[in-house]
N, C-alpha and C positions, 0 to 999 in steps of 0.2 A: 135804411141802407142795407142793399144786400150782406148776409152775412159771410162772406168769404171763408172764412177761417172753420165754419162746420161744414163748408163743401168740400173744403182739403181734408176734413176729419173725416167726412162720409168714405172719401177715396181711399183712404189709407185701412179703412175699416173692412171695405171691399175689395181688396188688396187691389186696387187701381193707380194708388201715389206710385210719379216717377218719379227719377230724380236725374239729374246727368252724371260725368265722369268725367276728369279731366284728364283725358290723354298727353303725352310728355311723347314728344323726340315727331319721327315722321310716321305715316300712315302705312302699317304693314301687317304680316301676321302675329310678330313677335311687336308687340304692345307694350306701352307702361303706363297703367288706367288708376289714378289715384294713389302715382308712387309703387304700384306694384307690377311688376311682369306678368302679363298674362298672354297666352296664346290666344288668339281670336277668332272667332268662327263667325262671325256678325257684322262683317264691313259689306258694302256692297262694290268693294275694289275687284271686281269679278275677273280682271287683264292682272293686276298685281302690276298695275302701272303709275297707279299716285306719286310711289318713290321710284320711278323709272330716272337713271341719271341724262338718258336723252332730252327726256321732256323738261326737268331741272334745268338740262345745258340750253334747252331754246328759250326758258321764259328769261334766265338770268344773262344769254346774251343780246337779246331784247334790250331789255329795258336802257341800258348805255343809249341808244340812239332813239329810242321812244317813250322813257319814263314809263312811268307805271300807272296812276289813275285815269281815268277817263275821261273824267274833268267835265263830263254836259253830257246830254241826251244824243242820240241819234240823229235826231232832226235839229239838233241845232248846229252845235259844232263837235258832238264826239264821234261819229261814226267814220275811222280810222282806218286806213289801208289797210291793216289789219288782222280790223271785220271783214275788210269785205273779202281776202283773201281767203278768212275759216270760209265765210259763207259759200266761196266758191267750192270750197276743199269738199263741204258737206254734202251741195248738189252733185257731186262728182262721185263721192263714195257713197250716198244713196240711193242713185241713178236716178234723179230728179232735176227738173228745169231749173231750180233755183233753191235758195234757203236765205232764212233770217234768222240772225243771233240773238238769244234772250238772255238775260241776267240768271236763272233758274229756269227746273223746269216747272216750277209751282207758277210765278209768273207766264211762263207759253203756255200752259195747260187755260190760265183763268184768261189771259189775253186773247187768246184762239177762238176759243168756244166763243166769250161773250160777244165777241166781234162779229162772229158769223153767224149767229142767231139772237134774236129780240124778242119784245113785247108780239105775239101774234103765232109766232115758231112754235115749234115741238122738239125736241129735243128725248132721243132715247139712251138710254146710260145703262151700260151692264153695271148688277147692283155690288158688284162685289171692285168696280174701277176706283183708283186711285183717290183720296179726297181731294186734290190740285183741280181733277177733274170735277168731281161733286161737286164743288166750290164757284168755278166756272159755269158750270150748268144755271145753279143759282145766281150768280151777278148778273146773268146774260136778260135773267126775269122771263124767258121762253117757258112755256109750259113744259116741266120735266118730268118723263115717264121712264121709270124704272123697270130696267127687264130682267126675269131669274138668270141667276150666273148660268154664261153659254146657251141661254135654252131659245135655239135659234125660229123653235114655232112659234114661243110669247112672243118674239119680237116682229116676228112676219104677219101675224095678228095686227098686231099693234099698228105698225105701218100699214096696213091695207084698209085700216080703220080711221087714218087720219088724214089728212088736206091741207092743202099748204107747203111752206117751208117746213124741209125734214133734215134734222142733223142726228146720225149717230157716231158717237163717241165711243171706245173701246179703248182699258191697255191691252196691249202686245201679250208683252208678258206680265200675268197677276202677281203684285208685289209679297203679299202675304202667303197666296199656295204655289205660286210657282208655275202653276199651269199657263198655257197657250191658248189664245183666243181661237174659235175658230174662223178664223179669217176668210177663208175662201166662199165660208157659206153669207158671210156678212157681206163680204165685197157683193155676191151675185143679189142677195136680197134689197141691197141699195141701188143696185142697179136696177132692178125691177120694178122697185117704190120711189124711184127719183128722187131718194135720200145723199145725201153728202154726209161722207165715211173718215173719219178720223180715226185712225192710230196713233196712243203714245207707246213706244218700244223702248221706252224708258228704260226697263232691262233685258232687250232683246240688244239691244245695239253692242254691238264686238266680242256678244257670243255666240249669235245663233246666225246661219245662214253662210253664207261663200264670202271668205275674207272678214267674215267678221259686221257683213251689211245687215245682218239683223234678220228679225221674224218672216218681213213682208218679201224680202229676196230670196230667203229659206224658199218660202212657198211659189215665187217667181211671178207674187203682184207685180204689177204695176204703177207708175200715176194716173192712168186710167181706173186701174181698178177702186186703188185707194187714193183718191186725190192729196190726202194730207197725211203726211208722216209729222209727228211730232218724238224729239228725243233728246236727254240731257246727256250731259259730259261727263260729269262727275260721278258715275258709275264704272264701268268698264272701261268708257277713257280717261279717266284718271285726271281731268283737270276740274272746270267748273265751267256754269253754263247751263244753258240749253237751245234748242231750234228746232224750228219745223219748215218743214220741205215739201215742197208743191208747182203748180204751176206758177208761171211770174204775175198771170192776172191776180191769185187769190194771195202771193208775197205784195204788191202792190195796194193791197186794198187792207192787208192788215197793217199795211205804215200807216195808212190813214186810220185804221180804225182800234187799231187792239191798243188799248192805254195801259198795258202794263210792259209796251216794245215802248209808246210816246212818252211816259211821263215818267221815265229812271236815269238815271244816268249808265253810259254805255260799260260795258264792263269794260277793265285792264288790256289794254290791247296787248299786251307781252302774254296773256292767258291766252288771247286767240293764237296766236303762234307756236304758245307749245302744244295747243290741241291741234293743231297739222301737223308737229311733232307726233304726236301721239297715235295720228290716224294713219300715218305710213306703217309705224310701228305694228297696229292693227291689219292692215294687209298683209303685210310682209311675213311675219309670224303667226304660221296656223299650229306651230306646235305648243303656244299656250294655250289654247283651242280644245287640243287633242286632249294635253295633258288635266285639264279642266276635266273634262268630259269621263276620262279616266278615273279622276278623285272623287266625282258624284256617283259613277255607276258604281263600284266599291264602297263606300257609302251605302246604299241603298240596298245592297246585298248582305251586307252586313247589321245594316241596324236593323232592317228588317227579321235578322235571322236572331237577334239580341228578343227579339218582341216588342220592338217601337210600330208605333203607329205614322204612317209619313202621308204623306199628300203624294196623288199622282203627279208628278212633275218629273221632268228630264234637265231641267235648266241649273244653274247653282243655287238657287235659293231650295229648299228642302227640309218644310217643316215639320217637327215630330209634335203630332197632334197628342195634348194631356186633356184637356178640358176647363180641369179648374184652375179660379186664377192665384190660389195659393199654393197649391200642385207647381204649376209651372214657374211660382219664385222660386221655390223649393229645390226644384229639379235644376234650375237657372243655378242660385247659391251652390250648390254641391259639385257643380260643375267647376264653378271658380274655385272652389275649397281647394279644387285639382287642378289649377292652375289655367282654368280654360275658360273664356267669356262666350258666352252665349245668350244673347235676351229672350227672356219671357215676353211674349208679345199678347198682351191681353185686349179686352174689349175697351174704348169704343174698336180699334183699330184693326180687330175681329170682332165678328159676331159673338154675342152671349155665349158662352158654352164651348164655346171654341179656344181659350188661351191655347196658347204652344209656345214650342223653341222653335226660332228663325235659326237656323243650320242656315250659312252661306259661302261657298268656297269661292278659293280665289286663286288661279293658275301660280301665285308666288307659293301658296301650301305645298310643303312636300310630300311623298307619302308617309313618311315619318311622323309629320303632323297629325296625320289621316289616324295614324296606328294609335295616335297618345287621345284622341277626339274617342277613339271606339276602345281603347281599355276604358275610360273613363263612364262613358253612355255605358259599360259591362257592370263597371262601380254600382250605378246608382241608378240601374231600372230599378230596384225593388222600391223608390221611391214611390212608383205608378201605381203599384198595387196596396199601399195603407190610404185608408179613409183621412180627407182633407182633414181634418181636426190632428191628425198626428204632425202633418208635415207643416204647419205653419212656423 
């Protein structure tokens, strides 16, 4: 029998062991993570709308007239006025023919892909995309070719080299550096190679673009350009979920085909409601937006002027690259010592050599926040500079 117990020894040794946290009360900056307060720099509540009382007031007057579970799949008996309601709400704030609701976006990412590529396909994947996405590529069994992060010649190779069904896949915006796909150059090369182009904007969605529509509006795609938007809820909008948006031929053919929309049960139909709660909310106010944008660019001027190392990105996510993965408990720990959470994000989840701190803001941080986040990163750069054997 596998030995389990020295593969959890190997990780802990490799400083790789996780562990969870049990968070107490609702989802915001001011946290209480194992009984203790901490401020938090590590949610991906990027709107600062999780504990919005709007969105509270639509799921909890909900549920009086529609109960809560879902009770069946889709296709049987659960797919609820609702649904269909979000669904409309998303093609609407997308600027898309249509959308389908998913339980997660780990489920739309594996459901998508595998539906629309098989045994015989190609399939190309920037190497640095989400695992939801990796995962998908693999269930689908299409032959999967990996292309260097953004390097839009491997990939124009790559398609000019192959025949058949072409699917590329792409996030939005990268989960771990933060950085922007480039999309325009992806949209024209699928065009050229009569490839089909997937975006997940999994964290582009209601920070970047006009109102909050994301990466592919930012830049003024289209559904032509990019046939399939894929994007969760539970990031910037603040509830749970996910969907992808496209034309109604290719929503129609994934009822039929994606088995992780067939075979779940549908989510809480009072969820769908507060996430059109949510996404007015999202139009209407571009000064959490602004204010957002304000607290990264300060940020970045700042810890860069401290001596941190960051990743080029403009979005809230803004990691300060350490390397090693005891370094970055290390740096992580002392950070909480001072009453602030921030995770060390180590390998698989980055590449070898690459641990860091995920810095991620959230238009609810104030600048006050901002200011107690950078005396503290003033604390504890000299961490960065002793040899890992010190800071374990």
């Amino acid at each position: 029998m596998r030995d389990f117990a020295a593969e959890l020894e190997e990780r802990k040794q490799a400083g790789l062991y996780r562990t969870r946290r049990q968070i107490s009360g609702p989802q915001q900056p001011a946290l209480v993570s194992d009984g203790v307060p901490l401020l938090s720099f590590c949610s991906n509540d990027y709107l600062g709308l999780a504990n919005h009382p709007e969105i509270i007031r639509a799921a909890t007057n909900a549920m009086p007239g529609i109960g809560f579970g879902g009770a069946a799949s889709h296709l049987i008996c659960g797919h609820h006025d609702a649904h269909h309601q979000l669904e409309l709400r998303l093609a609407d704030f997308t600027r898309r023919s249509s959308a389908l609701f998913f339980s997660t976006g780990y489920m739309a990412n594996m459901g998508v892909i595998s539906a629309l590529a098989g045994r015989g396909d190609t399939i190309f994947s920037d190497r640095l995309n989400h695992a939801s996405i990796v995962d998908g590529c693999i269930l689908s069994r299409a032959r999967l070719r990996r292309y260097r992060h953004g390097d839009m010649n491997a990939l124009a190779d790559m398609l000019a080299a192959t025949d058949g069904h072409k699917l590329v896949v792409t996030d939005g915006v990268f989960s771990m550096d933060g950085d922007i796909a480039p999309l325009r150059e992806l949209a024209a090369l699928c065009r050229a190679h009569d490839a089909l182009l997937v975006v997940d904007d999994a964290h582009g969605l209601g920070v970047l673009g006009p109102q909050g529509r994301g990466c592919l509006m930012e830049l003024g795609l289209s559904e032509e350009d990019v046939p399939l938007l894929i994007g969760t809820l539970g990031k910037a909008v603040g509830t749970s979920g996910a969907f992808v948006a496209g034309p109604q031929l290719l929503m129609d053919y994934l009822v039929q085909k994606a088995r992780t929309y067939i075979y779940t049960t549908a989510m809480p139909p009072a969820i769908a409601l507060a996430t059109c709660a949510s996404l007015d909310l999202i139009e209407r106010e571009d000064s959490r937006r602004s204010h957002l944008q304000m607290l990264v660019s300060e940020f970045r001027q700042e810890a860069l002027a401290l001596g941190y190392e960051l990743m080029p990105s403009r979005t809230p996510i803004q990691p300060i690259m350490v390397g090693d993965n005891w370094a970055a408990l290390a740096l992580s720990q002392a950070l909480e010592e001072r009453g602030l959470m921030v995770t060390a994000i180590r390998p698989p989840t980055v590449p070898e050599g690459q641990a860091r701190l995920r810095v991620t803001f959230s238009a609810a941080h104030s600048s006050e926040d901002l200011a107690t986040l950078l005396s503290a990163l003033a604390d504890c750069r000299s961490l960065l500079s002793r040899p890992s054997a010190e800071v374990v």
